[in-house]
C-alpha positions in Angstrom: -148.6 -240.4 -69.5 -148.2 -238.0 -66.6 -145.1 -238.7 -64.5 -143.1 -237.3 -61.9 -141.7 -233.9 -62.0 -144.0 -233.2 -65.3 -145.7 -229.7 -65.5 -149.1 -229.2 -64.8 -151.2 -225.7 -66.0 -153.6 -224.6 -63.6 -156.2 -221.7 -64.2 -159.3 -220.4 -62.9 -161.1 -217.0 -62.9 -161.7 -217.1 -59.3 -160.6 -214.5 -56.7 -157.8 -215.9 -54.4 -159.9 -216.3 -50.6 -160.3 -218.4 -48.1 -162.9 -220.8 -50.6 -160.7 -220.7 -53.6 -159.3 -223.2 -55.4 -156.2 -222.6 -56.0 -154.2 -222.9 -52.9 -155.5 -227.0 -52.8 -155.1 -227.5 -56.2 -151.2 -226.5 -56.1 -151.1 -228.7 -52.7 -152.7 -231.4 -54.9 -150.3 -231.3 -58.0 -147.4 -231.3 -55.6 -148.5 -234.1 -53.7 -147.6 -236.0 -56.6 -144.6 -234.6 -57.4 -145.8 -232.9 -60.1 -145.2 -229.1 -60.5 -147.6 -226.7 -60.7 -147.8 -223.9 -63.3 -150.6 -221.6 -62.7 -152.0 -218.2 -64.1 -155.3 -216.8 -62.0 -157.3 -214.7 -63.8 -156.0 -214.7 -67.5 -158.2 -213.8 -69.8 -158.8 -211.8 -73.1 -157.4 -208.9 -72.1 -153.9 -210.1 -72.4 -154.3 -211.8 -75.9 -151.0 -209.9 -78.2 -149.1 -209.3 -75.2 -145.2 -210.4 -73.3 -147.6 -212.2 -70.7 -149.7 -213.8 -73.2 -146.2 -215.4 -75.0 -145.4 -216.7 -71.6 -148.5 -218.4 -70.5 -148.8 -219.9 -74.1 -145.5 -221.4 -73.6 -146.1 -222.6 -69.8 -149.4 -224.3 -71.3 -148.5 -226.0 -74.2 -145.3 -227.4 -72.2 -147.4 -229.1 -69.6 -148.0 -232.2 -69.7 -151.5 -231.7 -68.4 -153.8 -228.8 -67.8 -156.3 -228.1 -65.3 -159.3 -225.4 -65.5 -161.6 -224.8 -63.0 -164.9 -222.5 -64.2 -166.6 -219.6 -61.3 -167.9 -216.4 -61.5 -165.0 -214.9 -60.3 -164.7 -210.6 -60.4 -165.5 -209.7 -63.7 -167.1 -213.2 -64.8 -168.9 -212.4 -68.5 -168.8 -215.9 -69.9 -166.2 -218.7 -70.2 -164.1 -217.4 -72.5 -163.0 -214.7 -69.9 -160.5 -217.9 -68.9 -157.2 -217.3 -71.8 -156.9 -221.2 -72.0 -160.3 -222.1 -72.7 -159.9 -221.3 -76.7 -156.3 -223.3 -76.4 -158.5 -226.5 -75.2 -159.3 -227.6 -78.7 -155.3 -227.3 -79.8 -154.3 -229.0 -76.8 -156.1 -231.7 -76.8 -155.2 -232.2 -80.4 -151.4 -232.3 -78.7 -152.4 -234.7 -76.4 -152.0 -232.7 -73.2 -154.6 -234.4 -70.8 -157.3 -231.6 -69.9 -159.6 -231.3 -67.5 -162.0 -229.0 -67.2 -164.2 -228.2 -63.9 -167.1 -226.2 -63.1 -168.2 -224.6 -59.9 -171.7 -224.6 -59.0 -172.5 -220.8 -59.9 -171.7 -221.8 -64.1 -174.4 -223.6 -65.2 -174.3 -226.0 -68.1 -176.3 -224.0 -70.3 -173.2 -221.2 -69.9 -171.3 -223.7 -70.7 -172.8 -225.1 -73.7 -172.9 -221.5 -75.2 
């Protein structure tokens, strides 16, 4: 159960601009006193490193995680989001996830 003052992960691959995200999704975690953890734009290319250690630890510390799916700057496929291989782990650890999808992903990219 997700209480007060819990940690919540947030990701996406978007770029931060006036239609992102992220700047209402931190509003909305706070708004229930909940505090917001957030990488934008992790992806493979941190995998081995300092930064990777850290957002490993801020996830699987969370009590929930949130992921939201565009075609942000260099979109290749889903995995381009670091967390998205972590889901299958964290759910095991029962960290509530939920996973969004803007309209530019399609299912199909999803069910890849």
């Amino acid at each position: 159960m997700i209480t007060a003052g819990d940690n919540v992960f947030y990701t996406d691959n978007q770029k931060i601009t006036a239609g992102s995200f992220h700047p209402v999704a931190v509003n909305v975690i706070r708004s229930f006193s909940l505090i917001p953890i957030f990488y934008m734009g992790a992806g493979p290319d941190v995998k081995g490193s300092s930064l990777e250690r850290e957002i490993s630890d801020d996830f699987y510390r969370s009590k929930a995680v949130v992921i939201v799916l565009g075609k942000g700057g260099d979109w290749r496929s889903i995995e381009d989001v670091w967390a998205i291989p972590e889901l299958p782990l964290a759910l095991s650890s029962r960290i509530e996830c939920l996973v969004y999808r803007t309209r530019e992903v399609s299912k199909t990219e999803i069910d890849a």
